[in-house]
C-alpha positions as YAML, in Angstrom:
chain: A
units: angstrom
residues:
- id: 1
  name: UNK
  ca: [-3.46, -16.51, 28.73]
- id: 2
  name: UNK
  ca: [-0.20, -14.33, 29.56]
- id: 3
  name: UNK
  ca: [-0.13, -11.15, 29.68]
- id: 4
  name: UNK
  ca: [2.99, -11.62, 26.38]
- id: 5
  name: UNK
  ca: [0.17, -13.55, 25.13]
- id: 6
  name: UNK
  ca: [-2.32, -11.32, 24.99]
- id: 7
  name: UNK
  ca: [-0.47, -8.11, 23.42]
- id: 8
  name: UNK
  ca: [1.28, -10.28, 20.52]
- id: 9
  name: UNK
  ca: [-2.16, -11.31, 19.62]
- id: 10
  name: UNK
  ca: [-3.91, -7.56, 19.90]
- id: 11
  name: UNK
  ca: [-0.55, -6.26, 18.41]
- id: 12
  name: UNK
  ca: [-1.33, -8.63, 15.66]
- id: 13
  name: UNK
  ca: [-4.96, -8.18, 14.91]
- id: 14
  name: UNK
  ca: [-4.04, -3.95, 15.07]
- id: 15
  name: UNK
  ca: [-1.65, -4.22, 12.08]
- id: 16
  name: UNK
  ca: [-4.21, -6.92, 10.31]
- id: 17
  name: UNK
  ca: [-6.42, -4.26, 9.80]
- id: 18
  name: UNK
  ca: [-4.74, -2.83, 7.10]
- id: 19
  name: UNK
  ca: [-3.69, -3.25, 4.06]
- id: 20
  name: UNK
  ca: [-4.17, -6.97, 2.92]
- id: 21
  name: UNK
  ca: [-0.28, -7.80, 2.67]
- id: 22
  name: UNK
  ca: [0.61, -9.63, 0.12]
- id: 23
  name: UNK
  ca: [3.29, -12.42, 0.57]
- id: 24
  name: UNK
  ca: [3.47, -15.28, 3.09]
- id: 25
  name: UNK
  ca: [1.68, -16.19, 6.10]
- id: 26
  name: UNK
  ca: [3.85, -16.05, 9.18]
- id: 27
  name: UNK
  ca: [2.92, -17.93, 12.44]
- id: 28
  name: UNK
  ca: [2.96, -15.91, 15.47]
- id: 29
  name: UNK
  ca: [4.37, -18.73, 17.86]
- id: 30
  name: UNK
  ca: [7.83, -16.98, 18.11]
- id: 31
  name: UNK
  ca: [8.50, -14.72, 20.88]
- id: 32
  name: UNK
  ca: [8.23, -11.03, 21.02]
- id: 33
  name: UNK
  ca: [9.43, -9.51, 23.99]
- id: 34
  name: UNK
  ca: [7.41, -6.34, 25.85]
- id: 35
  name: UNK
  ca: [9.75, -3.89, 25.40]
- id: 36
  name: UNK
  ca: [9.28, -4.45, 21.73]
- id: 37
  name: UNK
  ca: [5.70, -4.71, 22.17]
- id: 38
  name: UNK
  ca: [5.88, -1.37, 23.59]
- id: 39
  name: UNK
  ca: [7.99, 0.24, 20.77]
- id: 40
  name: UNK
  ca: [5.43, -1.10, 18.44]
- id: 41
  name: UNK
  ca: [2.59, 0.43, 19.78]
- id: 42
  name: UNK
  ca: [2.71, 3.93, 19.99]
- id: 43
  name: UNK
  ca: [-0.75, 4.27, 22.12]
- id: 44
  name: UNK
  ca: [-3.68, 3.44, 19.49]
- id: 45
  name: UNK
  ca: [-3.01, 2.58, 16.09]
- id: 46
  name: UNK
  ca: [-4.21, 1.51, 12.87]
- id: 47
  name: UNK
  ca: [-3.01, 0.42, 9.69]
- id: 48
  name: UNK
  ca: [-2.24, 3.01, 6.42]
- id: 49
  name: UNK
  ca: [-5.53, 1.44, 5.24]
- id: 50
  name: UNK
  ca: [-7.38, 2.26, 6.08]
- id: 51
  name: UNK
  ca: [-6.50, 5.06, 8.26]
- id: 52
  name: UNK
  ca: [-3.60, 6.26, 6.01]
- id: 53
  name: UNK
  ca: [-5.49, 5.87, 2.72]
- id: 54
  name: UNK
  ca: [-8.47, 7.85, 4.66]
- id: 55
  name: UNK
  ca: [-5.78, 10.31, 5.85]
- id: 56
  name: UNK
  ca: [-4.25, 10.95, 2.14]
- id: 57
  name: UNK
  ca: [-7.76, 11.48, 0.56]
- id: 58
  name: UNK
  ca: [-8.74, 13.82, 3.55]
- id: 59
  name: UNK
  ca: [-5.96, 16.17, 3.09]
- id: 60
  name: UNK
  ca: [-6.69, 15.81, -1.27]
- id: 61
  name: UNK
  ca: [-10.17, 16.86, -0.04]
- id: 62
  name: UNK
  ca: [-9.35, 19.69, 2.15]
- id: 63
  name: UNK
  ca: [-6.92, 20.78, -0.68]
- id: 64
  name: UNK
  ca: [-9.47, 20.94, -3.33]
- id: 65
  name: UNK
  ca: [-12.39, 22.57, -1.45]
- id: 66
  name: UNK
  ca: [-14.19, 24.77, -3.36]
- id: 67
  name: UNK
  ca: [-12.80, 23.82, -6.48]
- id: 68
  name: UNK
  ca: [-13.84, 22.37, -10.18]
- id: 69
  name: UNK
  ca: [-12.11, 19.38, -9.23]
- id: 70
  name: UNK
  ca: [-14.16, 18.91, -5.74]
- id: 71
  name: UNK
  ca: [-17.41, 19.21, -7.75]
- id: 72
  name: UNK
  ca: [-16.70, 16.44, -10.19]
- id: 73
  name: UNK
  ca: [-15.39, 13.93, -7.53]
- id: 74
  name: UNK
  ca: [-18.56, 14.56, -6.07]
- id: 75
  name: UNK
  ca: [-20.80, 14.27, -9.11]
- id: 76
  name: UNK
  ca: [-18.59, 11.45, -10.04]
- id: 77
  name: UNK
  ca: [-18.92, 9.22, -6.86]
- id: 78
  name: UNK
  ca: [-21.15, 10.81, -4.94]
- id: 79
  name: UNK
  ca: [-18.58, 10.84, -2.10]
- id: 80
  name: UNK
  ca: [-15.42, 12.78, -1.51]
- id: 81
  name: UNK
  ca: [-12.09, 11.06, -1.94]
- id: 82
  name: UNK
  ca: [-11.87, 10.02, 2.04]
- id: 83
  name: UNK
  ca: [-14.64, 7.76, 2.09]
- id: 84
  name: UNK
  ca: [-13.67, 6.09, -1.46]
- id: 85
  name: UNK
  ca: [-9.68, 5.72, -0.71]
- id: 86
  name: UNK
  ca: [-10.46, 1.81, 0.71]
- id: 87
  name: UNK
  ca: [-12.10, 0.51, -1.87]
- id: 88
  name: UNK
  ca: [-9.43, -0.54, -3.80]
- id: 89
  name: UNK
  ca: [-8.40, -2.42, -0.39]
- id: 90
  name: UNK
  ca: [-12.02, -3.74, 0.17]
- id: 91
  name: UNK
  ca: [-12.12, -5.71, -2.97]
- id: 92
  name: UNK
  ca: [-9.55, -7.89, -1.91]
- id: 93
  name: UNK
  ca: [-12.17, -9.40, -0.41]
- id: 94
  name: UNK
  ca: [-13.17, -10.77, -3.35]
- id: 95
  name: UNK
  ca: [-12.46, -14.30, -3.69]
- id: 96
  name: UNK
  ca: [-12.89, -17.18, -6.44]
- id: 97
  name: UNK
  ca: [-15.14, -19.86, -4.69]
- id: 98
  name: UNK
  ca: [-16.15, -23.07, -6.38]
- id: 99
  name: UNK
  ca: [-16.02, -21.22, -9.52]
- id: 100
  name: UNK
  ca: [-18.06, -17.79, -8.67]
- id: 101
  name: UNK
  ca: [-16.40, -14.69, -7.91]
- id: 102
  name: UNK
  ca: [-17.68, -13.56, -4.08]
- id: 103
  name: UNK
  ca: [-17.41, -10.54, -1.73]
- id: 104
  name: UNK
  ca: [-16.76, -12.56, 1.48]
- id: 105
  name: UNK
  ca: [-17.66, -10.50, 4.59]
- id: 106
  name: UNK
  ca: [-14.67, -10.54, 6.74]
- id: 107
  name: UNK
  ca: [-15.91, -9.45, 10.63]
- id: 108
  name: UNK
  ca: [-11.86, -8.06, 10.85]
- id: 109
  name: UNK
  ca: [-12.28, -5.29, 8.34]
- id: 110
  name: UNK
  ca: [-16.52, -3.95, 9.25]
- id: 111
  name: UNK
  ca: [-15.31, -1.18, 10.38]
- id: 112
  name: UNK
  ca: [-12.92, 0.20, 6.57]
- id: 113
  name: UNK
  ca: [-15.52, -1.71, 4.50]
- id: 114
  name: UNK
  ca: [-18.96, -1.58, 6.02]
- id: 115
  name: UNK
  ca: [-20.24, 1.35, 3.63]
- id: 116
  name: UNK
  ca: [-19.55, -0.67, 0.72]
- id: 117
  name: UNK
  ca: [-21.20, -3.77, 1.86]
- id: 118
  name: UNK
  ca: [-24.90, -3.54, 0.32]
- id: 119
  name: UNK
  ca: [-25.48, -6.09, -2.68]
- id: 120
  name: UNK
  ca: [-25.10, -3.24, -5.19]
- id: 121
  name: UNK
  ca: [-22.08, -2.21, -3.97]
- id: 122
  name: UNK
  ca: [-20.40, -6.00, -3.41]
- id: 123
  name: UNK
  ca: [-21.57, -6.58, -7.03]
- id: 124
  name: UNK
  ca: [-19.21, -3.51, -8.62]
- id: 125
  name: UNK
  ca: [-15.98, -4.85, -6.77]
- id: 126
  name: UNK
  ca: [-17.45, -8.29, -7.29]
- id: 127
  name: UNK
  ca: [-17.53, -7.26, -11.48]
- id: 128
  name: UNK
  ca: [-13.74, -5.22, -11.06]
- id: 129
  name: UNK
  ca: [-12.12, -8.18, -9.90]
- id: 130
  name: UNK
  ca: [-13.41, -10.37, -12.18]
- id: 131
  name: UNK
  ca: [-12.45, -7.89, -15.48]
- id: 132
  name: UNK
  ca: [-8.92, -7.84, -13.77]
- id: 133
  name: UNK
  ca: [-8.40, -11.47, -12.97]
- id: 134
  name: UNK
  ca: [-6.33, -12.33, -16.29]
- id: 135
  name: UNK
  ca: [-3.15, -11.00, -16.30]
- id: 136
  name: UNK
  ca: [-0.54, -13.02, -14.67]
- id: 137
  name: UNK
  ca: [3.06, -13.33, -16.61]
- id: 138
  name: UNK
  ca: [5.92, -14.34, -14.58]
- id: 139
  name: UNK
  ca: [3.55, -14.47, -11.51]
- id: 140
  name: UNK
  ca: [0.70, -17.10, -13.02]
- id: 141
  name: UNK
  ca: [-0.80, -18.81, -10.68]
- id: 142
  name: UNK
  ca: [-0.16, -16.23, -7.99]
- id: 143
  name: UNK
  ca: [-3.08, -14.03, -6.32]
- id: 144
  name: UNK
  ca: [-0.49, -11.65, -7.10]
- id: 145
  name: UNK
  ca: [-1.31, -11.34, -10.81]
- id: 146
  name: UNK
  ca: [-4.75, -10.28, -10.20]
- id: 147
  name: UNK
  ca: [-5.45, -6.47, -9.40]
- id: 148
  name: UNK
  ca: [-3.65, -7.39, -5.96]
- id: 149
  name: UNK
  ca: [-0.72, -6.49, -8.40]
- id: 150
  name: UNK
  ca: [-1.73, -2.80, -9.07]
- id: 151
  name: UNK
  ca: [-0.84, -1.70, -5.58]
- id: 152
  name: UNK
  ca: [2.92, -2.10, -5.65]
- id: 153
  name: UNK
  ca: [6.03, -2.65, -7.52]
- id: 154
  name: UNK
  ca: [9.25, -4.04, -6.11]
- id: 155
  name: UNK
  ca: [12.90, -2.24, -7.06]
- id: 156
  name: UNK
  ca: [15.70, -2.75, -5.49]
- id: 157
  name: UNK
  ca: [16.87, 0.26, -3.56]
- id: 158
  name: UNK
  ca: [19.94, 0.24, -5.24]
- id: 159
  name: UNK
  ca: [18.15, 1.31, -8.16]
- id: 160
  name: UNK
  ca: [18.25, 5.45, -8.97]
- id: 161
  name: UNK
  ca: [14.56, 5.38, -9.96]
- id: 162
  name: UNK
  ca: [11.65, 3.49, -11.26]
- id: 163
  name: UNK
  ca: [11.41, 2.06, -14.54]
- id: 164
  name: UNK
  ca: [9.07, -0.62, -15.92]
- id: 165
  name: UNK
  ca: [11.99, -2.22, -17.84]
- id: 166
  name: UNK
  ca: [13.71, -3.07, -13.94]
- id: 167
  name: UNK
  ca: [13.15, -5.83, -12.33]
- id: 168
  name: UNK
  ca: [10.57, -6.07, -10.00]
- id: 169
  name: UNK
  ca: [8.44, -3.86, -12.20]
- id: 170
  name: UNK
  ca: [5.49, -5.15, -14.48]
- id: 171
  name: UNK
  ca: [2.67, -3.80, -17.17]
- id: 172
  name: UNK
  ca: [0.56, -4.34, -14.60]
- id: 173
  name: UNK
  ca: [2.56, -2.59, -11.18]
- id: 174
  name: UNK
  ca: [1.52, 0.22, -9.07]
- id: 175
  name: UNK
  ca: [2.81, 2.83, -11.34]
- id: 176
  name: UNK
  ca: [1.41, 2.03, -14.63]
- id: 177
  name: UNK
  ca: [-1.98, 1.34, -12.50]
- id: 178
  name: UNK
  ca: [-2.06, 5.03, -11.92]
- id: 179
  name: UNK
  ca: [-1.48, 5.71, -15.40]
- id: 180
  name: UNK
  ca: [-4.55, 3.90, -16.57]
- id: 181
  name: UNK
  ca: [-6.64, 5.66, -14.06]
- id: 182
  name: UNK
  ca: [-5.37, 8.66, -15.14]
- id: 183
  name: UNK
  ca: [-6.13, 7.65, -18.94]
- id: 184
  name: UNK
  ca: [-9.82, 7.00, -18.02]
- id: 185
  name: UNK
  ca: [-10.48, 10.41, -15.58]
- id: 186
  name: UNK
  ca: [-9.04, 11.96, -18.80]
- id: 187
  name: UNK
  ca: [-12.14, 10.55, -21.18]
- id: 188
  name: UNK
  ca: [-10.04, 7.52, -22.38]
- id: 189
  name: UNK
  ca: [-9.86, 3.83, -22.20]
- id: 190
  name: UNK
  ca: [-8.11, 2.00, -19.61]
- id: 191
  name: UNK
  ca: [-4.99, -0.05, -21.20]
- id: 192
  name: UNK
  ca: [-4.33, -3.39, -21.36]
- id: 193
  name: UNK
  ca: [-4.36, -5.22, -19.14]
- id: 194
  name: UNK
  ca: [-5.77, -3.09, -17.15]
- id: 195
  name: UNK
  ca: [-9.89, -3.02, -17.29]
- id: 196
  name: UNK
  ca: [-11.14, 0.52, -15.72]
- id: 197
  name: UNK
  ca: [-15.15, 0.21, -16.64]
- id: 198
  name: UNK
  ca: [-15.85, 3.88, -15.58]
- id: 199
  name: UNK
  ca: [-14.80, 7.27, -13.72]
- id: 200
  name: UNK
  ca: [-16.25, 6.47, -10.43]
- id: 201
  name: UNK
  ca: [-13.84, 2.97, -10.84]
- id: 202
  name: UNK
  ca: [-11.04, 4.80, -11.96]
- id: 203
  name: UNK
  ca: [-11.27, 7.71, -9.11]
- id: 204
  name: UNK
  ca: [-11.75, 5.16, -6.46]
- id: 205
  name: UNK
  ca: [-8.65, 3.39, -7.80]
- id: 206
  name: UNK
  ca: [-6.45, 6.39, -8.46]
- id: 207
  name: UNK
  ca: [-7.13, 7.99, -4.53]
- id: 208
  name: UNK
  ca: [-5.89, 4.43, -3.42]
- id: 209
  name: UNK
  ca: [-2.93, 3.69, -5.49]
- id: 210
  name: UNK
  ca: [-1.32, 7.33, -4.96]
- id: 211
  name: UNK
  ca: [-1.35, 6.28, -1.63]
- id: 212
  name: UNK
  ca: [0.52, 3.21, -2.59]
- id: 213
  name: UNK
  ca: [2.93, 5.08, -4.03]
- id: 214
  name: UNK
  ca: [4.11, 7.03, -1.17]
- id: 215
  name: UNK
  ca: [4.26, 3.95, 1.11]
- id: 216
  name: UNK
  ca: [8.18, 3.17, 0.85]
- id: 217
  name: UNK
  ca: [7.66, -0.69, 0.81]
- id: 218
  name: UNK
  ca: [4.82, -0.53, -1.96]
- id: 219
  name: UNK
  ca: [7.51, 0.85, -4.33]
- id: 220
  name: UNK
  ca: [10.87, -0.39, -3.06]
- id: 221
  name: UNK
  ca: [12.56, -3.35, -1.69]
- id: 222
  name: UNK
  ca: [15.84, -4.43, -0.58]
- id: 223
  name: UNK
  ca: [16.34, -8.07, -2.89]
- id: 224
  name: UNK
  ca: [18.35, -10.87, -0.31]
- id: 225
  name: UNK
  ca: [20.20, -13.95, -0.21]
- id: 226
  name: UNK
  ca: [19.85, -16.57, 2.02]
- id: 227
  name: UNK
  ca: [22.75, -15.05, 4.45]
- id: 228
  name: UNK
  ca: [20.28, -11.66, 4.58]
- id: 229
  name: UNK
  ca: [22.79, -9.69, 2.40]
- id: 230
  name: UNK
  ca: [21.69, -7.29, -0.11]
- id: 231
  name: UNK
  ca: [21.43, -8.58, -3.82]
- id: 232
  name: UNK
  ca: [20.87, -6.55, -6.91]
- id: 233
  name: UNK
  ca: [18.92, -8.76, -8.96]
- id: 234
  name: UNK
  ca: [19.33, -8.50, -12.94]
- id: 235
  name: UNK
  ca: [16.22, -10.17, -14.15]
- id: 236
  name: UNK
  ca: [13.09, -10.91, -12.92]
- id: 237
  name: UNK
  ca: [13.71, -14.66, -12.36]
- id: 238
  name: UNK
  ca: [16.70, -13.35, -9.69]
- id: 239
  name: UNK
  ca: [14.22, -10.56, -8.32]
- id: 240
  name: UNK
  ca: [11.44, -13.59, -7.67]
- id: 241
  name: UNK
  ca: [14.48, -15.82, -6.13]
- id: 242
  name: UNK
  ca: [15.62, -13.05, -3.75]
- id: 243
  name: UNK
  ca: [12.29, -11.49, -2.80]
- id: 244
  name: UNK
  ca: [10.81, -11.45, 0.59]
- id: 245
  name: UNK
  ca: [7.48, -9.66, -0.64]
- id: 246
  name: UNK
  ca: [7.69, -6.01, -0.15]
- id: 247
  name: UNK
  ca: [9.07, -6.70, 3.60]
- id: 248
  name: UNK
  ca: [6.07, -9.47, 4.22]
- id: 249
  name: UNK
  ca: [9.00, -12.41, 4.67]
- id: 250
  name: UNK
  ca: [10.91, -9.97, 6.95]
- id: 251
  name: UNK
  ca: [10.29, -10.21, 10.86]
- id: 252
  name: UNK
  ca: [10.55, -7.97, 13.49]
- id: 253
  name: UNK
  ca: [10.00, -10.75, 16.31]
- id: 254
  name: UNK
  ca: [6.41, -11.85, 14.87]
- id: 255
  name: UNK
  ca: [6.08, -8.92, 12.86]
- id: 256
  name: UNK
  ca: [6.43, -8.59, 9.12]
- id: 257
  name: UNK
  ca: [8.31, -5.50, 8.39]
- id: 258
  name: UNK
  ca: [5.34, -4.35, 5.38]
- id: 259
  name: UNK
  ca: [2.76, -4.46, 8.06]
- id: 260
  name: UNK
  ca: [4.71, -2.57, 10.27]
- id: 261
  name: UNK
  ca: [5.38, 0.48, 7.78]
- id: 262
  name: UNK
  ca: [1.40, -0.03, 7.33]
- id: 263
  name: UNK
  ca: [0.77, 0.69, 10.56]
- id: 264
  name: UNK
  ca: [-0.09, 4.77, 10.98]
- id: 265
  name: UNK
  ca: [0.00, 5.86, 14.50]
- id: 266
  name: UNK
  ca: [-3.68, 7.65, 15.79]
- id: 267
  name: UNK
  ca: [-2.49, 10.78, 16.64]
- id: 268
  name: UNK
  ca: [-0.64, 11.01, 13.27]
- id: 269
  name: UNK
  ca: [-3.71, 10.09, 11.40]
- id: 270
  name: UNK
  ca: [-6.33, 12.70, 13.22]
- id: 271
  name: UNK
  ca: [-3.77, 15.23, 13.29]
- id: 272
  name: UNK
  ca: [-3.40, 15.13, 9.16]
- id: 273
  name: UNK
  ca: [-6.70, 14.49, 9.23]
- id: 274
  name: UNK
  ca: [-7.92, 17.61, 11.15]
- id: 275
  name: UNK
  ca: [-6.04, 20.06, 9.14]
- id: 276
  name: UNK
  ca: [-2.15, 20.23, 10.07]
- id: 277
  name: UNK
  ca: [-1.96, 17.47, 6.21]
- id: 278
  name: UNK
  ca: [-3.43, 20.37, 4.36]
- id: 279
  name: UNK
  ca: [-1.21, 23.23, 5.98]
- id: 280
  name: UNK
  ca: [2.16, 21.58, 5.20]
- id: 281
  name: UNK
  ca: [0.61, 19.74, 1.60]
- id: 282
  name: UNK
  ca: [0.54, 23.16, 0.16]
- id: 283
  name: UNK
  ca: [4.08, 23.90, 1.14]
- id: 284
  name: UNK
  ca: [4.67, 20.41, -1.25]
- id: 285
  name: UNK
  ca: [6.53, 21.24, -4.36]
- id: 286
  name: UNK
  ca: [4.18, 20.46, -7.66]
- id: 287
  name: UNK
  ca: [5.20, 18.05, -10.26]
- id: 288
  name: UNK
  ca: [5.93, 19.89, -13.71]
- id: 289
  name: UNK
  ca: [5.87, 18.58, -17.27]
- id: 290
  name: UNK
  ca: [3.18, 16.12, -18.61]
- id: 291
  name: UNK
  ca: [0.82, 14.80, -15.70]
- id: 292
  name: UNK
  ca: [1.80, 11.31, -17.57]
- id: 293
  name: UNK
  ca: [5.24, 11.83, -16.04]
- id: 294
  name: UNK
  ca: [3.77, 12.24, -12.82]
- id: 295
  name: UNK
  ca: [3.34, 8.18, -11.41]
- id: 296
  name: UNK
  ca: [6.63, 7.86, -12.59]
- id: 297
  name: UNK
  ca: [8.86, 10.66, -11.14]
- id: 298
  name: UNK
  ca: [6.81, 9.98, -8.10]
- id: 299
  name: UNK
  ca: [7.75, 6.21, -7.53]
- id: 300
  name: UNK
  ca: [11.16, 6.99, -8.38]
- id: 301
  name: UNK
  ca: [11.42, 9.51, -5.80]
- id: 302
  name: UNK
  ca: [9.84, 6.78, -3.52]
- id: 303
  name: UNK
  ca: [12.67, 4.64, -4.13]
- id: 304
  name: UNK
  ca: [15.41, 6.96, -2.81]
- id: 305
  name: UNK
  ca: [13.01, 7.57, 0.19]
- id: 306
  name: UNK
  ca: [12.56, 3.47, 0.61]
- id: 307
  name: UNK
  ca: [16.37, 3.18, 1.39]
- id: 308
  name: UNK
  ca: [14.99, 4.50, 5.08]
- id: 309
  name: UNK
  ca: [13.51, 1.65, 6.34]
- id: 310
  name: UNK
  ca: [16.38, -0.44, 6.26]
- id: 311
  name: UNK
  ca: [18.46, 1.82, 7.94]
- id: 312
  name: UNK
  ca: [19.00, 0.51, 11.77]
- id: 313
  name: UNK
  ca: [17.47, -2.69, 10.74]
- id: 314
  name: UNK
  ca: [20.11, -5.74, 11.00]
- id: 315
  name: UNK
  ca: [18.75, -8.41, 9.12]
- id: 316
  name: UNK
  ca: [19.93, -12.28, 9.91]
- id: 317
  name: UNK
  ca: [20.04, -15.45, 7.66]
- id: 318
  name: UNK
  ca: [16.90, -16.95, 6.16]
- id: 319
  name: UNK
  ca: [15.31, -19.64, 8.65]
- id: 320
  name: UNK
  ca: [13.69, -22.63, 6.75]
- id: 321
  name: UNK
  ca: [9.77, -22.90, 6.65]
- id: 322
  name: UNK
  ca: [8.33, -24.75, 9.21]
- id: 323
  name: UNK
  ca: [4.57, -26.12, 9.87]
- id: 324
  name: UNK
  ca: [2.42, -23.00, 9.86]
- id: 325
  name: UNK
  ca: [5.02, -20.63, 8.76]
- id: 326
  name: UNK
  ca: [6.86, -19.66, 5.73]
- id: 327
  name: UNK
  ca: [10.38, -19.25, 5.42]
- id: 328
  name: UNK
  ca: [11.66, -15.36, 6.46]
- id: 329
  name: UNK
  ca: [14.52, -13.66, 7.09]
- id: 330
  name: UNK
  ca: [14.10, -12.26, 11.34]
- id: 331
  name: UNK
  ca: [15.61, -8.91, 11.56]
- id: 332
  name: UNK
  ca: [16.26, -6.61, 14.82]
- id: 333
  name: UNK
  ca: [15.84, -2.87, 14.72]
- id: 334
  name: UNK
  ca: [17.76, 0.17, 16.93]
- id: 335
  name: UNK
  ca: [15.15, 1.10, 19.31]
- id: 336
  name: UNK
  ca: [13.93, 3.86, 19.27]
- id: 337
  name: UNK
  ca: [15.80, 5.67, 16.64]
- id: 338
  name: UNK
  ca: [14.00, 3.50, 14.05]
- id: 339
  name: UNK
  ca: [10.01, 4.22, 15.16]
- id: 340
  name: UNK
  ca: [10.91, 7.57, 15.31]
- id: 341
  name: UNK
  ca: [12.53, 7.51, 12.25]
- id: 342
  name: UNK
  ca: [9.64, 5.42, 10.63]
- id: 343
  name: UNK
  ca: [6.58, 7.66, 11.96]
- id: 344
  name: UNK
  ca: [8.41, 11.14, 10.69]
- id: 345
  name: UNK
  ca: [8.94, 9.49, 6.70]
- id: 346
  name: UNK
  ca: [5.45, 8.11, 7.09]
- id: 347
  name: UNK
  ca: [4.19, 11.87, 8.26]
- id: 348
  name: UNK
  ca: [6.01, 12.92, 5.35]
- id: 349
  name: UNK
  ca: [4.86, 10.70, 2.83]
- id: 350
  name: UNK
  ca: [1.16, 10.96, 3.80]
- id: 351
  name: UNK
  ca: [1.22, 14.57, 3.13]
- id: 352
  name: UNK
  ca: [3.34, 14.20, -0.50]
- id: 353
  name: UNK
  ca: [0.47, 11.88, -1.19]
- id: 354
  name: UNK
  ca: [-2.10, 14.31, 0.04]
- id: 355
  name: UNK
  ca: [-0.51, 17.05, -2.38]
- id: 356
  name: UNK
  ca: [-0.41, 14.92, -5.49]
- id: 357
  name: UNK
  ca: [-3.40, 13.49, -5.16]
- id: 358
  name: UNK
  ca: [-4.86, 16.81, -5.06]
- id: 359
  name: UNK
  ca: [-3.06, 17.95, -8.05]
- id: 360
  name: UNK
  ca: [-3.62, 15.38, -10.40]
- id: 361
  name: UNK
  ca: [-7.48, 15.80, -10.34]
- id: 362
  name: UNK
  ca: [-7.20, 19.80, -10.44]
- id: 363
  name: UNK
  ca: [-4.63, 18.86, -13.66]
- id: 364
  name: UNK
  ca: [-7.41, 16.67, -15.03]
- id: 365
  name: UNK
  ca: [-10.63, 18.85, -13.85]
- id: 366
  name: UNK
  ca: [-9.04, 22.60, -13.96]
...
């Protein structure tokens, strides 16, 4: 095997291991040069989940030390919010086979997962995937329309904000995920059609989704034609027609462009993690008005910020799918203005998510 060979695949398997993408498969049989290998890779590396979702509830937890707020995430889940930010992730793992809802072991993901597969805990994301396996509107048929749905949203950049009357948006997106979290921390019931069956549930979910919401390609997306020119879609037939999945059906060589904003460099991620995240999340500015504001002002803000990846990225015509691939748009980036520009928003938005993690449950726990 070349030596070409041998980094594509290990670059490959690296940004795997996060978040489960949704969108298309993409083969990796086209060619990726070194050099871009190299730009890639910035030494070790894993994805924002789980080392970014573990990075965000580690500065949350450092934040609420000592507090009411610490005590009842720890009487709640018997954790703190580091170790429960994946689980949300983990139960996509959960899969429909011949009729019965299973946790499948996947080897790929041990190491995020591992503490939450023992039979009890495989049977509550077993039972949350199963209560949230209904809704499906314009996306029936779709994994999409399951609770995979609750961990983004899709406006177009050229949008001023969120709103769940834009396309892209849905009852059940990212941001109105958070707000039925929110509803059940705060004593209530989860909405339709969302099904929250409990705190520890809802806690787990919220830690995860904030995340989401401060990872630019969870929350926005540039809409194209078939040329790879910008559209602004009007409805949400146009937004499906023009998507390319959060980034998922946009390549950088063999690379889908989600995957790579995933991807949190190592020495990003133990930095945050070791107590720099804390020191600048308490210079972040707090959200006023109602905390049900919050998701929202927060994802809109995301969508300004989501304009950023697509700067110094030239994307080129759709190609047509072939065996073993889907169709995508490629796209070439300015090297290395654009990883250095992608690793500072990402340090930025980890530590915004940190923050508002942090004070939502001191908001709901005082």
């Amino acid at each position: 095997m070349s030596l070409q060979t041998t980094l594509t695949a290990a670059l490959h398997r690296r940004l795997s291991i996060g978040l489960r993408c949704f969108g298309l498969s993409v083969s990796l049989s086209f060619g990726l040069s070194l050099g871009l290998i190299a730009s890639l890779l910035p030494g070790s590396a894993a994805a924002w989940g789980p080392a970014g979702h573990e990075t965000v509830g580690a500065i949350a937890d450092q934040l609420l030390q000592g507090s009411h707020a610490a005590a009842q995430v720890q009487k709640i889940q018997l954790s703190n919010l580091r170790t429960g930010s994946v689980w949300a992730d983990c139960a996509r793992s959960v899969a429909l086979l011949k009729g019965k809802w299973t946790y499948v072991v996947d080897p790929k993901y041990k190491a995020a997962c591992g503490i939450f597969e023992t039979p009890a805990s495989e049977a509550l994301m077993v039972d949350f995937v199963r209560r949230n396996a209904s809704y499906c509107g314009f996306m029936a048929g779709h994994t999409r329309c399951r609770h995979e749905a609750y961990h983004f949203t899709d406006i177009s950049i050229d949008q001023p904000g969120y709103s769940p009357q834009l396309p892209g948006a849905a009852p059940n997106d990212l941001v109105q995920a958070i707000g039925a979290a929110i509803t059940v921390l705060q004593g209530g019931k989860s909405p339709a059609p969302f099904d929250i069956a409990n705190p520890r549930e809802a806690l787990r979910l919220l830690t995860h989704y904030i995340g989401d919401l401060h990872q630019p390609l969870h929350v926005g997306s540039v809409y194209l034609d078939d040329a790879g020119k910008p559209v602004s879609p009007a409805t949400d037939q146009e937004a499906k027609d023009h998507s390319n999945a959060g980034g998922n059906a946009i390549l950088l060589g063999s690379i889908k462009l989600h995957a790579l904003w995933d991807n949190v460099p190592d020495k990003l991620s133990v930095s945050l993690q070791a107590g720099a995240g804390a020191t600048e999340a308490r210079q972040v500015q707090p959200a006023t008005g109602p905390i049900t504001q919050w998701p929202t002002a927060w994802a809109s803000e995301t969508v300004s910020q989501s304009a950023q990846v697509f700067q110094g990225l030239h994307i080129g015509a759709k190609t047509a799918a072939q065996p073993g691939s889907s169709a995508a748009w490629p796209a070439t980036s300015d090297e290395p203005a654009y990883r250095l520009a992608r690793e500072n928003l990402q340090h930025a938005q980890l530590v915004k998510a940190g923050a508002r993690l942090a004070q939502v449950l001191k908001a709901i726990w005082p």
